[in-house]
Backbone bond lengths (Angstrom), bond angles and torsions (degrees), N, CA, C in turn:
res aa  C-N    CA-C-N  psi(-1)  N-CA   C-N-CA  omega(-1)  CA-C   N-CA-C  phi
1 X - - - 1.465 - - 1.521 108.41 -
2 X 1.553 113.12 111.77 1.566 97.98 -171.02 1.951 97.19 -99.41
3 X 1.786 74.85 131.56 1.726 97.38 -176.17 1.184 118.48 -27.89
4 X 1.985 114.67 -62.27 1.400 123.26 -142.22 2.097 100.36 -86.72
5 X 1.302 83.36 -20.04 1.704 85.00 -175.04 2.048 104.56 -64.74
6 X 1.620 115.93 -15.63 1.469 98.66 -157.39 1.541 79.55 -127.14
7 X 1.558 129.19 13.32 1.328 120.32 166.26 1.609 101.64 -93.33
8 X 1.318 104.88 -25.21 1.341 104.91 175.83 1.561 114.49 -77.01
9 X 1.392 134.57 -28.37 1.301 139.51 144.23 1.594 112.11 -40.93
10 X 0.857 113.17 -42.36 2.096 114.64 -170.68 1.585 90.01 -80.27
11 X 1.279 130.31 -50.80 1.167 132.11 -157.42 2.336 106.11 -60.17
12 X 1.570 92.85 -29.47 1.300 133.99 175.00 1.426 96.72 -32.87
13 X 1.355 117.28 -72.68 1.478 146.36 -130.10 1.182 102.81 89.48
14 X 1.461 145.87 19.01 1.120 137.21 147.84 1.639 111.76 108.77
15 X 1.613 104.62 20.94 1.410 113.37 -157.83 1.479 88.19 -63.19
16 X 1.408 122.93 171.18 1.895 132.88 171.97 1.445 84.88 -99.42
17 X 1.984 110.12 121.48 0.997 108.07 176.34 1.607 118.64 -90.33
18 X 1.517 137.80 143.17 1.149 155.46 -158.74 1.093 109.39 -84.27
19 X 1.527 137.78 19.67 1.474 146.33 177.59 1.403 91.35 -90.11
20 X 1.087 123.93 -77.63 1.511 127.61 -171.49 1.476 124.92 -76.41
21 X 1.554 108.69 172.80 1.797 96.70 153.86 1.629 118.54 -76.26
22 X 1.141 122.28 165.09 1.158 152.89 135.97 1.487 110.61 -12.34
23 X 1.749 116.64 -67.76 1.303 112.35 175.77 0.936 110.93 -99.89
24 X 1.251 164.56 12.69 1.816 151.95 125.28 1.454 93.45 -48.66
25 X 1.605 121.41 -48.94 1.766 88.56 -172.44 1.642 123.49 -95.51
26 X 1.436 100.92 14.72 1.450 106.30 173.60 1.762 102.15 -106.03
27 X 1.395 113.40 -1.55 1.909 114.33 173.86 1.338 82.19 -90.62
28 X 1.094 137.08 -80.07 1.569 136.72 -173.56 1.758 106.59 -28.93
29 X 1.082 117.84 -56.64 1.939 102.56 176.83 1.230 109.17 -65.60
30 X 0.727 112.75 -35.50 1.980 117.63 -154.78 1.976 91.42 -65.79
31 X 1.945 88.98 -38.53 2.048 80.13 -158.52 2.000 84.84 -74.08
32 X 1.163 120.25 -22.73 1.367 122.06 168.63 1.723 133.13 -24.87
33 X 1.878 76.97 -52.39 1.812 85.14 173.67 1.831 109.92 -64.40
34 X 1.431 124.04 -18.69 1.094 91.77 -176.87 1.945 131.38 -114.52
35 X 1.630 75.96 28.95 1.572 97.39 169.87 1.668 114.64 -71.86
36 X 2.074 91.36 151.63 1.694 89.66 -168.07 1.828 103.56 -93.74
37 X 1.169 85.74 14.50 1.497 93.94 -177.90 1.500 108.37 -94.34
38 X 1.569 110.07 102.52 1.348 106.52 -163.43 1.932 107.50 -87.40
39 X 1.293 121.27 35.67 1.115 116.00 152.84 1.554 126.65 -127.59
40 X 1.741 84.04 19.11 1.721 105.69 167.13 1.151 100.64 -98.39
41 X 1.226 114.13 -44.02 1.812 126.16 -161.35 1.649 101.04 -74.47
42 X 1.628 104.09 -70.20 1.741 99.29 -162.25 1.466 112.15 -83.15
43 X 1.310 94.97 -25.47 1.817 115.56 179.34 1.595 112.77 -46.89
44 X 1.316 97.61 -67.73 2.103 131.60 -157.09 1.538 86.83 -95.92
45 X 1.103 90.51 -112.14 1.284 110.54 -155.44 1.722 122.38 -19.76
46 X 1.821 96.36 -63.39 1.625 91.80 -164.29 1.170 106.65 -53.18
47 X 1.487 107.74 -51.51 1.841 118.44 -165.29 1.628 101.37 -44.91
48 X 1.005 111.96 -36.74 1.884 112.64 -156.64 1.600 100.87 -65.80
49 X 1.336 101.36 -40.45 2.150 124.24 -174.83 1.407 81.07 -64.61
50 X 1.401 112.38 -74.17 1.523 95.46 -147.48 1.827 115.28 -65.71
51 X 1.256 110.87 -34.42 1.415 112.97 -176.41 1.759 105.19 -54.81
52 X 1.560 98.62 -56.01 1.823 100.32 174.44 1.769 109.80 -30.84
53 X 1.661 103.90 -61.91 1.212 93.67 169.27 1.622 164.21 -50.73
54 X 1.524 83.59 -51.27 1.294 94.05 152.57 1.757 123.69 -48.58
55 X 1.269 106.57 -38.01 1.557 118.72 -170.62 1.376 102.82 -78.73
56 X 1.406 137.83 1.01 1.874 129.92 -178.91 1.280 92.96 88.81
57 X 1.235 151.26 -7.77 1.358 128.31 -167.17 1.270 124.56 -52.48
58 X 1.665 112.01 -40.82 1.298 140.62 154.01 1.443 144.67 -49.93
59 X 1.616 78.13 -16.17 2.239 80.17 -156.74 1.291 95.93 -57.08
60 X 1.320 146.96 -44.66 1.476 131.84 -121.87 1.828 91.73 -123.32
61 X 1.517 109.70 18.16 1.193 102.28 146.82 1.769 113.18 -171.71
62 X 1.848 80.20 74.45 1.893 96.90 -160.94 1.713 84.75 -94.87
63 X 0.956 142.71 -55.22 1.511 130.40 -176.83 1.778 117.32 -32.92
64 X 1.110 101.99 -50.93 1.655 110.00 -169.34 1.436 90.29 -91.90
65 X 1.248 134.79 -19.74 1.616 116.24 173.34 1.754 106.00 -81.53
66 X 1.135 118.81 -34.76 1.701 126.10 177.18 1.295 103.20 -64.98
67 X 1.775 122.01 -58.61 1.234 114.79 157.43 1.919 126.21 -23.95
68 X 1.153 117.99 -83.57 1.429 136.25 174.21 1.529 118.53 -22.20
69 X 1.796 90.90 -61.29 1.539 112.36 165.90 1.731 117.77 -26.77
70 X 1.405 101.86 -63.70 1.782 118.33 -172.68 1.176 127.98 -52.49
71 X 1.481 90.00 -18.95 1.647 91.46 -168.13 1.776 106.37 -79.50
72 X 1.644 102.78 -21.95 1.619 98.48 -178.32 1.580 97.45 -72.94
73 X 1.353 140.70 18.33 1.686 121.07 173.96 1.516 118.00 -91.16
74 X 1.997 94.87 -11.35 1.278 95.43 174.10 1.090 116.44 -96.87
75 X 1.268 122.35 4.53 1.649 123.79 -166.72 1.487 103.21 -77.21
76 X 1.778 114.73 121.18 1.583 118.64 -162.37 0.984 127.82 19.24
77 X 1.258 98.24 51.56 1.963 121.36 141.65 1.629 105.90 -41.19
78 X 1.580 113.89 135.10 1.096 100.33 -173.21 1.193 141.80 105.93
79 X 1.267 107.22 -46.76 1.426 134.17 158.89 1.528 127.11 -57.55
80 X 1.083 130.02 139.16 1.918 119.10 -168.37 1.951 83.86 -130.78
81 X 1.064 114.82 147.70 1.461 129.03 146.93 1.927 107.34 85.49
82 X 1.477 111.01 -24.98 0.817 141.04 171.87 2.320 106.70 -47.19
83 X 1.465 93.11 155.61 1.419 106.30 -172.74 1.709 103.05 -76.05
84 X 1.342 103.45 -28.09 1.349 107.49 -139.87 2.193 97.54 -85.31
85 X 1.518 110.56 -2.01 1.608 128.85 155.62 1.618 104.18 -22.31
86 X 1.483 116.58 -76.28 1.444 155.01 -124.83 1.983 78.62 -85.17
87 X 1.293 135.40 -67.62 0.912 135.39 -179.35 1.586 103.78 -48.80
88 X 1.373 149.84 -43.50 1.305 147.84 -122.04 1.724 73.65 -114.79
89 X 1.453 107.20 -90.15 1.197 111.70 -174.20 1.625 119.68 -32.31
90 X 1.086 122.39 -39.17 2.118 113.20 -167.02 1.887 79.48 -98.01
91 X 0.960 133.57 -26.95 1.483 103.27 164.75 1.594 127.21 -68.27
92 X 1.399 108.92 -13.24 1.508 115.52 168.24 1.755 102.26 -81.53
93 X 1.059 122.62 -19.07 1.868 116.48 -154.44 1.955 65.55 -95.56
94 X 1.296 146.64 -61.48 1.164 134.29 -170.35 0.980 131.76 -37.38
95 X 1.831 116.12 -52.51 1.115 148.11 -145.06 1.843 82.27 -79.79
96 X 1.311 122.48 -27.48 1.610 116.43 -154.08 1.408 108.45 -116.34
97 X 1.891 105.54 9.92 1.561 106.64 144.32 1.254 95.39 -96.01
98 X 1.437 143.92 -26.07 1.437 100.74 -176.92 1.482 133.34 -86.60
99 X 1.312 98.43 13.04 1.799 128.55 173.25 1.687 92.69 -86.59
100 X 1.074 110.39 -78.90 1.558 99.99 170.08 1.548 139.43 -32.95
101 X 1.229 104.58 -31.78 1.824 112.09 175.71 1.755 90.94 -75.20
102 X 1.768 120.13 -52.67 1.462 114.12 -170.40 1.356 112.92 -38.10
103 X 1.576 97.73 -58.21 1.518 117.47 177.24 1.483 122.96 -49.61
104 X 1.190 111.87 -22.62 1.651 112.96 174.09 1.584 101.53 -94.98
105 X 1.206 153.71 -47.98 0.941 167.92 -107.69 1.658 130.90 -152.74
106 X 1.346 107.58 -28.30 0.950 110.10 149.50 1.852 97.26 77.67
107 X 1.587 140.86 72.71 1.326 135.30 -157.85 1.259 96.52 -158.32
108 X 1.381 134.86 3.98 1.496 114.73 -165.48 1.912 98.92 -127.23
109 X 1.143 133.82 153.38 1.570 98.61 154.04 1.680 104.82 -99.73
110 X 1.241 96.97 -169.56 1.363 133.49 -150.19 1.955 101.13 -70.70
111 X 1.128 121.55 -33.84 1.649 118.66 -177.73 1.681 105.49 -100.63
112 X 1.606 93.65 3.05 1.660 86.17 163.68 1.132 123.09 -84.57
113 X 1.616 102.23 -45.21 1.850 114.51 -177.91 1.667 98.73 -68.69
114 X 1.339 119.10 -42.88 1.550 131.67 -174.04 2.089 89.21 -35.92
115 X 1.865 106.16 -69.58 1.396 108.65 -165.08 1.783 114.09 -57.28
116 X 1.693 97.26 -40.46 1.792 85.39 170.82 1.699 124.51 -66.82
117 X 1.275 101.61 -15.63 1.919 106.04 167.29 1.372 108.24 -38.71
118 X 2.049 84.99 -66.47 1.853 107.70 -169.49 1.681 85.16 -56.49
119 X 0.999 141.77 -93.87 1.642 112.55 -151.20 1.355 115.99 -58.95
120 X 0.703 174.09 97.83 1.438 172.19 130.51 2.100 100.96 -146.66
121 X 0.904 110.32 -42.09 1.119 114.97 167.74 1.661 112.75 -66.84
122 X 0.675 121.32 -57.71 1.755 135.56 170.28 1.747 102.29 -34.02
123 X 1.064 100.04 -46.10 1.638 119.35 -154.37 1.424 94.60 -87.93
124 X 1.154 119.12 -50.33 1.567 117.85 -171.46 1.837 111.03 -80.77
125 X 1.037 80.76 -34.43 2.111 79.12 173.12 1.692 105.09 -71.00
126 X 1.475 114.53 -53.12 1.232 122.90 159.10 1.682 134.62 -35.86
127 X 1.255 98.38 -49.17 1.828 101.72 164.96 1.322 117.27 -34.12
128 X 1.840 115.67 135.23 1.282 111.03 156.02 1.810 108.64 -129.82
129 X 1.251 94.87 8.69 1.777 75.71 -169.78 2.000 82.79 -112.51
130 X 1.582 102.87 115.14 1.569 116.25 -174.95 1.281 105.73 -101.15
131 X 1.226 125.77 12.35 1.624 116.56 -173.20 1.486 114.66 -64.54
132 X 1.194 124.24 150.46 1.113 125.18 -155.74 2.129 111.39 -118.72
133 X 1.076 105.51 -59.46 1.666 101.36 141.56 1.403 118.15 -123.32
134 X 1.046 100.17 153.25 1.597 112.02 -176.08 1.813 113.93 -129.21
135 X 1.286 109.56 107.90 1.525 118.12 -173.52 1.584 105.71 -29.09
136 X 1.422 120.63 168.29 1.270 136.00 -177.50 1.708 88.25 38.41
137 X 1.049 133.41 -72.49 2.180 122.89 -159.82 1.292 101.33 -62.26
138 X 0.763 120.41 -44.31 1.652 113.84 -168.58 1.823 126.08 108.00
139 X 1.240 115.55 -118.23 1.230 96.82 160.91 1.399 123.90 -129.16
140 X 1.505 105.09 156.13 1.538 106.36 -155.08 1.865 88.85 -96.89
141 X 1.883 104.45 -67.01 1.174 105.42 162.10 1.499 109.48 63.50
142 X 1.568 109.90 57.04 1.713 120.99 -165.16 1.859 93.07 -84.04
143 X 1.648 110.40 -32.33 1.751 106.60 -158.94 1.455 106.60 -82.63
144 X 1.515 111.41 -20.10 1.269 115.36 175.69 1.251 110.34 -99.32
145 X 0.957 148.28 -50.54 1.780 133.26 163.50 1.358 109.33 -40.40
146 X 1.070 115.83 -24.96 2.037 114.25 -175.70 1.428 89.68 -79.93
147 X 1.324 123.92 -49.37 1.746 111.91 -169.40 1.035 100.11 -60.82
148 X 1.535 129.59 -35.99 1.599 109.34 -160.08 1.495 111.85 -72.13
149 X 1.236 94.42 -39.78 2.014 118.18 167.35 1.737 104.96 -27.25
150 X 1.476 102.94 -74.83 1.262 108.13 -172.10 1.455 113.55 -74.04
151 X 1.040 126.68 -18.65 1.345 146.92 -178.84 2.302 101.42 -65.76
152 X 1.360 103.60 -47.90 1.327 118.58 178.24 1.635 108.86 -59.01
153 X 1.352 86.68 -58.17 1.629 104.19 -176.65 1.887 112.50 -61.44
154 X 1.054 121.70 -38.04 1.459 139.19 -166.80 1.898 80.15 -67.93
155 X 1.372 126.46 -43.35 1.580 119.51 -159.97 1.601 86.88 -84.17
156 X 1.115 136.52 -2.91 2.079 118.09 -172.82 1.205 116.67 -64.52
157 X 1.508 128.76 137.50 1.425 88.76 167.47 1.203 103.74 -122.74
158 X 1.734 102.00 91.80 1.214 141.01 162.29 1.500 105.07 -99.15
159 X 1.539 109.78 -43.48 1.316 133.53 -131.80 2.018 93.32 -86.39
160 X 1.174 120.99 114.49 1.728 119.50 -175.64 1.591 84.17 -89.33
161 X 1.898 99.92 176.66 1.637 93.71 156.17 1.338 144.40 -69.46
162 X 1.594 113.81 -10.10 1.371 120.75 176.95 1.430 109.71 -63.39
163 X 1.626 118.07 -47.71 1.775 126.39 162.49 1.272 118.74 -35.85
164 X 1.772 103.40 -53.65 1.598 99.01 -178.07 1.592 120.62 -53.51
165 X 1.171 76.30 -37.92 1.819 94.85 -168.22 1.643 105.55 -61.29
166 X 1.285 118.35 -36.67 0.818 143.09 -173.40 1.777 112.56 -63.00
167 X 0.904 104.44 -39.43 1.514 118.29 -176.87 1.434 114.52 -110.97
168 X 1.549 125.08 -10.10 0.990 108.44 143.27 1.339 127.30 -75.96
169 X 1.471 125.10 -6.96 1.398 120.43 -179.77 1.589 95.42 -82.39
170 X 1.531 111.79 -28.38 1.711 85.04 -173.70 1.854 110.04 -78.59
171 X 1.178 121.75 4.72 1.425 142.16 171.31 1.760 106.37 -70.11
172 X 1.461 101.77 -58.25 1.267 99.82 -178.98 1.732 124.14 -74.28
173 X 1.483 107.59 -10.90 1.489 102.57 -156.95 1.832 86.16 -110.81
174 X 1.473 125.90 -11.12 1.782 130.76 153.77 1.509 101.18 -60.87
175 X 1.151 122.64 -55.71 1.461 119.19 -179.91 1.267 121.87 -45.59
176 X 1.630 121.21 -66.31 1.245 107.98 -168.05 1.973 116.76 -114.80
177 X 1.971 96.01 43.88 1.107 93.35 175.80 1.505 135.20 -87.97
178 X 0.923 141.41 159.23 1.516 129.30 -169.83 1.480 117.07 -56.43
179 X 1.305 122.74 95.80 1.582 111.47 172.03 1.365 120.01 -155.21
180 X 1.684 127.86 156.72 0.841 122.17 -174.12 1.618 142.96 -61.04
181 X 1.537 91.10 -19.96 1.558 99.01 179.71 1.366 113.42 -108.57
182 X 1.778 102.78 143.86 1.125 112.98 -159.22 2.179 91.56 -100.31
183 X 1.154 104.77 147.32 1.442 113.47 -171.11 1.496 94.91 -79.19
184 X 1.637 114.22 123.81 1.193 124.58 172.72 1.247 113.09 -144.82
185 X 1.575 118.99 16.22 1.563 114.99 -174.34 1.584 114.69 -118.66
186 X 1.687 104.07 21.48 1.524 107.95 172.89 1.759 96.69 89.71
187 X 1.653 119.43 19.90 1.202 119.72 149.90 1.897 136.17 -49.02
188 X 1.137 89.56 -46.17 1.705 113.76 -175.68 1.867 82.66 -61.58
189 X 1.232 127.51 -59.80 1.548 116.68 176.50 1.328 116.57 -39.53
190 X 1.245 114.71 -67.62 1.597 102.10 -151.70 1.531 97.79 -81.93
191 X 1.346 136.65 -26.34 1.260 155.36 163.89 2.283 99.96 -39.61
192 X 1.471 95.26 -63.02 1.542 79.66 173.51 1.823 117.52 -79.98
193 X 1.057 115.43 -8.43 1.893 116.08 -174.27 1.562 93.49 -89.83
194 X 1.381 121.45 -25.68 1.681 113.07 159.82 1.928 101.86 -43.84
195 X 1.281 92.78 -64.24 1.275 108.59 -154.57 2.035 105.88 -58.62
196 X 0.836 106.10 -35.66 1.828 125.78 177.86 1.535 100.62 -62.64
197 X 1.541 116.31 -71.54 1.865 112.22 159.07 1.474 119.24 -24.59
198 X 1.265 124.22 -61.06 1.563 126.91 168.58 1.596 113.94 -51.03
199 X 1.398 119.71 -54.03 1.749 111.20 178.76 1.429 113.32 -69.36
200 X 1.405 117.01 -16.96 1.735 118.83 175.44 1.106 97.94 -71.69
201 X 1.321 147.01 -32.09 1.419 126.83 -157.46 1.743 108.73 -101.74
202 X 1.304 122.25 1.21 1.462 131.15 142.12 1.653 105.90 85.03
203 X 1.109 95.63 29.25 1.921 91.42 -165.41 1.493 96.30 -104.84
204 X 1.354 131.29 0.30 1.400 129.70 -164.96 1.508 119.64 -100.75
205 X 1.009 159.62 -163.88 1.385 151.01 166.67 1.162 75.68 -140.88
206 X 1.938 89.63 164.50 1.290 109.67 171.59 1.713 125.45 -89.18
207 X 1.532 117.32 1.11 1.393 126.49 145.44 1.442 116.94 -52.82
208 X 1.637 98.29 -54.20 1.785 97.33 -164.10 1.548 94.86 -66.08
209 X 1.065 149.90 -30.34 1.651 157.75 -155.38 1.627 88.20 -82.34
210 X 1.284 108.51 -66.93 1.631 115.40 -167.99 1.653 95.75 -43.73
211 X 1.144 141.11 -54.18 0.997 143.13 -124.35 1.842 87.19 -109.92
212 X 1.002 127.46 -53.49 1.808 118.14 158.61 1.013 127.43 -20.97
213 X 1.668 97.18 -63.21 1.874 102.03 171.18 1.220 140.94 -62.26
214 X 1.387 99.01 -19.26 1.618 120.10 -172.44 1.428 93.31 -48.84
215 X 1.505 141.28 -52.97 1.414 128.22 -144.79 1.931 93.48 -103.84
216 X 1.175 134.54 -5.37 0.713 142.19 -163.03 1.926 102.07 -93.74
217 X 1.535 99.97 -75.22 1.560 106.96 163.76 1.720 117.12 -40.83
218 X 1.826 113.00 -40.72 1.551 122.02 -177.43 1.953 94.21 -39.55
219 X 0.996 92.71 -75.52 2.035 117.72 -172.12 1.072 113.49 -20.37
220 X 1.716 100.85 -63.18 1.687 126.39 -167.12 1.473 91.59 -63.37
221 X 1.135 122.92 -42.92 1.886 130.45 -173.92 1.539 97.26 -52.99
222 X 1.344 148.17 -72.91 1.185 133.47 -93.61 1.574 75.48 -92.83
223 X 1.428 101.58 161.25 1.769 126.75 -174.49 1.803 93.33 -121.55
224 X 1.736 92.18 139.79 1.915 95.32 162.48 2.032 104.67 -61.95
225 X 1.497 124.35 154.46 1.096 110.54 169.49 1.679 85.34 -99.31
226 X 1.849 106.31 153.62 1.466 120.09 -169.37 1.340 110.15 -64.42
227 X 1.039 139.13 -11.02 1.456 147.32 173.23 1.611 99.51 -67.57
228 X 1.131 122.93 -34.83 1.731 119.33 -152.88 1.695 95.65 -84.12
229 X 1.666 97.42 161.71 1.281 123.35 177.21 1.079 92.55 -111.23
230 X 1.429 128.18 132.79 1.456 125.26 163.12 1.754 114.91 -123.42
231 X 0.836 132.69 155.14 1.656 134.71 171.91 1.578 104.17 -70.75
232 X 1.538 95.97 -57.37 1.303 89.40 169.51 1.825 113.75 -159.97
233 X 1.617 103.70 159.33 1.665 104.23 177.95 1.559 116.53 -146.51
234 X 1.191 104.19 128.55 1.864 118.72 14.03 0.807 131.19 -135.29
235 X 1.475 116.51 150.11 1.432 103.59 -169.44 1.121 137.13 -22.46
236 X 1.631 119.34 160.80 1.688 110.02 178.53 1.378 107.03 -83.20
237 X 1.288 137.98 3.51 1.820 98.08 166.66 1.842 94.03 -95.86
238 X 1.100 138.08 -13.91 0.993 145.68 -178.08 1.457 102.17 -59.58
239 X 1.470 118.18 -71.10 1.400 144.24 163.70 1.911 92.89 -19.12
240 X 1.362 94.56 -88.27 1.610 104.54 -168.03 1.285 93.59 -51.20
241 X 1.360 159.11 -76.29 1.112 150.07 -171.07 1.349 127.88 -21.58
242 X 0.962 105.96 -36.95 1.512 127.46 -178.99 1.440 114.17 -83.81
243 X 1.284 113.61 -48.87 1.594 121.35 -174.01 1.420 116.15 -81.63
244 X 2.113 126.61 2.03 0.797 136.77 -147.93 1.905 81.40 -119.74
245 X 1.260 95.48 -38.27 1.830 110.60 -173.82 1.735 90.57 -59.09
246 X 1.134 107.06 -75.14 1.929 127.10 -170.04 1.217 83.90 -21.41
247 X 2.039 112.92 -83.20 1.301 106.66 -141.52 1.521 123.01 -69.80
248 X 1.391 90.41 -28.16 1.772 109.05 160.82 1.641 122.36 -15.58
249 X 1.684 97.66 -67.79 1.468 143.25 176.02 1.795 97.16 -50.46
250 X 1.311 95.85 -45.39 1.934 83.42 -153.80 1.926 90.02 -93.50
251 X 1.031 117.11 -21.41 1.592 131.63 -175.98 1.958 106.50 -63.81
252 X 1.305 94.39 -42.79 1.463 110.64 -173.16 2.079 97.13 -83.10
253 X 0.716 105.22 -45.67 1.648 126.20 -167.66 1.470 96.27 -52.56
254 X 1.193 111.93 -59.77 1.817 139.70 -158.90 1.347 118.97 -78.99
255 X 1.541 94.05 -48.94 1.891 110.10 -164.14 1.720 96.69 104.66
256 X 1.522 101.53 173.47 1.244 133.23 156.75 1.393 130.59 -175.26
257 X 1.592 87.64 149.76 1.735 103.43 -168.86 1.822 118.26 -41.00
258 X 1.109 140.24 154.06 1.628 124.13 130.65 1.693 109.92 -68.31
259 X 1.851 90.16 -176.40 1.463 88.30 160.76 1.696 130.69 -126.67
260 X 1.138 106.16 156.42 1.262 102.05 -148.52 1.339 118.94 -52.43
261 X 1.136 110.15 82.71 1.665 124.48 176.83 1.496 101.04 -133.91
262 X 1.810 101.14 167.12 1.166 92.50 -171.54 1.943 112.88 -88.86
263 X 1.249 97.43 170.98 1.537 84.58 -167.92 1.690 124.32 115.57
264 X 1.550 102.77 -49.01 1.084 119.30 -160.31 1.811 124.58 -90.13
265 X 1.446 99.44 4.62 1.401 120.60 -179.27 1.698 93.82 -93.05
266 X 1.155 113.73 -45.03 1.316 124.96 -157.45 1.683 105.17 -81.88
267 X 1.373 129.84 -40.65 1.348 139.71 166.09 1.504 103.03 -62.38
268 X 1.519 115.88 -61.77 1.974 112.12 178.15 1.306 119.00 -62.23
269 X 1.341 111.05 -2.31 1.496 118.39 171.87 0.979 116.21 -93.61
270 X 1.274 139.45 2.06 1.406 139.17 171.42 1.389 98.24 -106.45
271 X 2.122 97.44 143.66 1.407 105.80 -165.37 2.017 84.40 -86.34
272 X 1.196 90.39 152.33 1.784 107.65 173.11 1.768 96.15 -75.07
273 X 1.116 108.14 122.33 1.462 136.23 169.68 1.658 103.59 -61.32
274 X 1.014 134.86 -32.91 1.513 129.71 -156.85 1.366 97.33 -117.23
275 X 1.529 116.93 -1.76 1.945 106.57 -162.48 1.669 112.10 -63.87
276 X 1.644 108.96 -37.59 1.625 98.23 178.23 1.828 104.26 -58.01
277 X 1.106 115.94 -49.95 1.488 106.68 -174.30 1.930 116.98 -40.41
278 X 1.869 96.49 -42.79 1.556 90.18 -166.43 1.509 115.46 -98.09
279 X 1.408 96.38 3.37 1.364 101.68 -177.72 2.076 97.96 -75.93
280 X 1.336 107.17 -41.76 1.259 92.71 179.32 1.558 127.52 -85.48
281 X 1.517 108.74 -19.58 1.514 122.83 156.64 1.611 110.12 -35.84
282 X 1.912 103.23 -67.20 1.551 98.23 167.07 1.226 141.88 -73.30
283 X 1.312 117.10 -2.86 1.631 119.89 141.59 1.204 123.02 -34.48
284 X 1.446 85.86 -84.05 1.588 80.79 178.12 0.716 142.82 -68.13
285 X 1.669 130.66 -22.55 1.420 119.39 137.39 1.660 145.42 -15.74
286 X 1.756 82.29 -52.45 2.042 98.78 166.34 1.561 104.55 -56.03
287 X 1.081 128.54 -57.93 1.943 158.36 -162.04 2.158 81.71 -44.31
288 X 1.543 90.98 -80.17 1.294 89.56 -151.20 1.843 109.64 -69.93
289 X 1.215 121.41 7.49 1.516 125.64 -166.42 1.217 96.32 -86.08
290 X 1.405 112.91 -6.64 1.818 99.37 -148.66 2.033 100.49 -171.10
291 X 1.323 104.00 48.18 1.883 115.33 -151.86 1.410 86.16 -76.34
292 X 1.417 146.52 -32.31 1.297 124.11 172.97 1.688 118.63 -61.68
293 X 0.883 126.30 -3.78 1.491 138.09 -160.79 1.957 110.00 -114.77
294 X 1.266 97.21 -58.19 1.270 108.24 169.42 1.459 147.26 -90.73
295 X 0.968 133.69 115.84 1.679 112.66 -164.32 1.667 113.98 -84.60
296 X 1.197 110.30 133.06 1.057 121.55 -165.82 1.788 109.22 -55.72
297 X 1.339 118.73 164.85 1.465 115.39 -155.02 1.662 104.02 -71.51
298 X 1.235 106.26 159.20 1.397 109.86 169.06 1.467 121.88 -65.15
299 X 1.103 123.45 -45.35 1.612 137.50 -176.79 1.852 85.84 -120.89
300 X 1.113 120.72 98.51 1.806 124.96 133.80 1.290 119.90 -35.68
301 X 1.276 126.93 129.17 1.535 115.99 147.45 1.285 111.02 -62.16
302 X 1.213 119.05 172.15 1.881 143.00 -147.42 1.825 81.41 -109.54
């Protein structure tokens, strides 16, 4: 990807320049996202995809470009520590402007976005290499581009409650899956504002919610017994478990923004119907993760 030719495009305002086609310079970004050169990658490339998008450049052939997109989530699947992260991951942070243009615009039907769910979901339960920046590359940041992913998708309204539901389980089962890295790059954020998009859109009860957290709060719970040697505590899904509860807690407590797309004033503007229920669900969740620290509630539920 030569630099100066697509700094001179940004320098543009981002016009699509008329030297080439369309698809030589959208194969050229795309192989972009999976450079370790993060001022090819976060610099060039993504911005150029997503701005095109945002701008219509795409609409009238966003199916086969969302299509195209997916196939980089499988590219070394599997793989931990490896280069080939950076491609998987910024094709998911892509994949969820072109959920976003659907979502503004209204261009895709409904078993298209449905099939990019199924991959992106696949991919994110599937992930093992979670690093979040990585010296000289920059950032890889696979748990937070997946939230935003599902986070995009959670706003479609493609999406019924069985979907929601649906994607919050793949929320809960990223959280407390077995892995080595512990979330320290502002994951537990975008990981719970996934989760905040899903309670704005009001389709959930507060059973089906209760019943999400259950394995989520389980995790954040477990205690070393004093006999044990550990390397370290606590563990990272424990760790992430916990920090997913907090921000959860302070996310629900506070509010939070959308993003600036359209749509998204109008969804964050509605008060969440279930929040007294989960606000105290995630109490106690916080309470019991951590019972030397916290005092247990004044009034228990029964």
């Amino acid at each position: 990807m030569e630099s100066t030719y697509w700094q001179d495009v940004m320098a543009a305002d981002y016009a699509v320049p008329g030297d080439r086609a369309l698809t030589d310079l959208t194969q050229e970004l795309v192989r972009g996202l999976a450079s370790t050169n993060p001022q090819v990658r976060d610099a060039l490339a993504y911005p150029t995809l997503a701005t095109w998008l945002e701008r219509g450049v795409y609409d009238d052939l966003l199916p086969g470009f969302g299509d195209g997109l997916c196939a980089g989530l499988a590219y070394g699947l599997g793989e931990d520590g490896t280069d080939t992260v950076f491609r998987r991951s910024f094709t998911a942070l892509t994949l969820a402007e072109v959920i976003h243009r659907d979502n503004a615009e209204f261009l895709v039907h409904d078993e298209v976005v449905m099939r990019w769910g199924d991959r992106l979901a696949t991919w994110l339960l599937r992930e093992r290499d979670l690093r979040g920046y990585v010296p000289d590359c920059g950032w890889a940041h696979a748990v937070a581009h997946g939230a935003d992913a599902i986070g995009a998708l959670a706003r479609s309204r493609h999406c019924d409650a069985g979907v929601l539901r649906a994607l919050l389980d793949v929320l809960a089962d990223r959280i407390v899956k077995d892995t080595q890295y512990r979330w320290v790059h502002e994951e537990h954020d975008r990981v719970a504002h996934a989760v905040m998009t899903i309670l704005h859109r009001n389709m959930l009860t507060s059973d089906e919610l209760e019943r999400w957290l259950k394995p989520v709060a389980a995790t954040a719970a477990q205690q070393p017994l004093m006999h044990e040697t550990l390397p370290e505590w606590p563990t990272p899904p424990v760790f992430n478990a916990r920090g997913v509860l907090h921000v959860l807690l302070s996310q629900l407590a506070i509010g939070v923004k959308g993003f600036p797309i359209p749509g998204d004033d109008e969804l964050f503007g509605r008060p969440i119907e279930a929040r007294a229920d989960m606000l105290l669900m995630l109490t106690e969740a916080v309470q019991s993760s951590q019972p030397y620290i916290y005092r247990p509630a004044a009034n228990p539920r029964s």
